[in-house]
N, C-alpha and C positions, 0 to 999 in steps of 0.2 A: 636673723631673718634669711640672709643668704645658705645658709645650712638646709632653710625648710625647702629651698627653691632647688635642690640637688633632687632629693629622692623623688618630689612630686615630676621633675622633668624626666627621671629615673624611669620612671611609674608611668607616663604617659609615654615614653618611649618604648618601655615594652608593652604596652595597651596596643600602640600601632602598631608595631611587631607582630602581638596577637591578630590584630585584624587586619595585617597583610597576608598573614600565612593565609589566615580564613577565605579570603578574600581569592588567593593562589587555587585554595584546596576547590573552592566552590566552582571555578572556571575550570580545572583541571575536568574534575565531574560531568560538567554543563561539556568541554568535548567530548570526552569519553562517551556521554549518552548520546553526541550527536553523532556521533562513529557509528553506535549501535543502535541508530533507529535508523539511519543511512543503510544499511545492510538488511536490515530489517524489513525497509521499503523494496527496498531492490529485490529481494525475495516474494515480496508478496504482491509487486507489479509481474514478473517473471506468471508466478503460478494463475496474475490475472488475464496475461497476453497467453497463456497456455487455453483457459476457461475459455474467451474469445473464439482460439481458433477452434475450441468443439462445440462449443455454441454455434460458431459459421457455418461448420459441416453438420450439424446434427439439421439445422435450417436449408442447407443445399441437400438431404435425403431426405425431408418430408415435403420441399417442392417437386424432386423428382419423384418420390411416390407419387404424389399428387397427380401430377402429369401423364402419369403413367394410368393410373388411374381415371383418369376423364375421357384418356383416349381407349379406355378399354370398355368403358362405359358407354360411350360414342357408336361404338364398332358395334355391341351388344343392342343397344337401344335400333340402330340402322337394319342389324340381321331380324328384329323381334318385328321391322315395318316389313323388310320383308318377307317374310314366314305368315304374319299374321294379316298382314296389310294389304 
């Protein structure tokens, strides 16, 4: 009986072994992917604080058309009161 108690402890020794390494290999992964989804984001905040600021300006040159525009409008509509008016 003490004989069969060797290899089964043997056997479950290296079982844990196997599923420590596993265990090593999976978290190793689990950083590595957290490395490169970190880099990942940072790049693709970067490209959305880029998009931002052409969004803000493409927004600050269609209010100043705009403006531009109303007072041209203004001016046109005033000379048409007086020419016709």
């Amino acid at each position: 009986m003490v004989s069969d108690t060797g290899p089964v402890n043997g056997q479950a020794r290296m079982d844990v072994a196997r599923m420590d390494q596993r265990v090593t290999d999976a978290l190793d992964r689990e950083a590595e992917c957290r490395r490169q989804n970190s880099k990942e984001h940072d790049e693709l905040f970067e490209r959305m604080r880029v998009l931002e600021v052409g969004l803000a300006t493409l927004q600050t040159r269609v209010a100043l058309w705009a403006a531009v525009a109303t007072a041209v409008a203004s001016v046109l509509v005033q000379v048409a009161f007086k020419v016709w008016g």
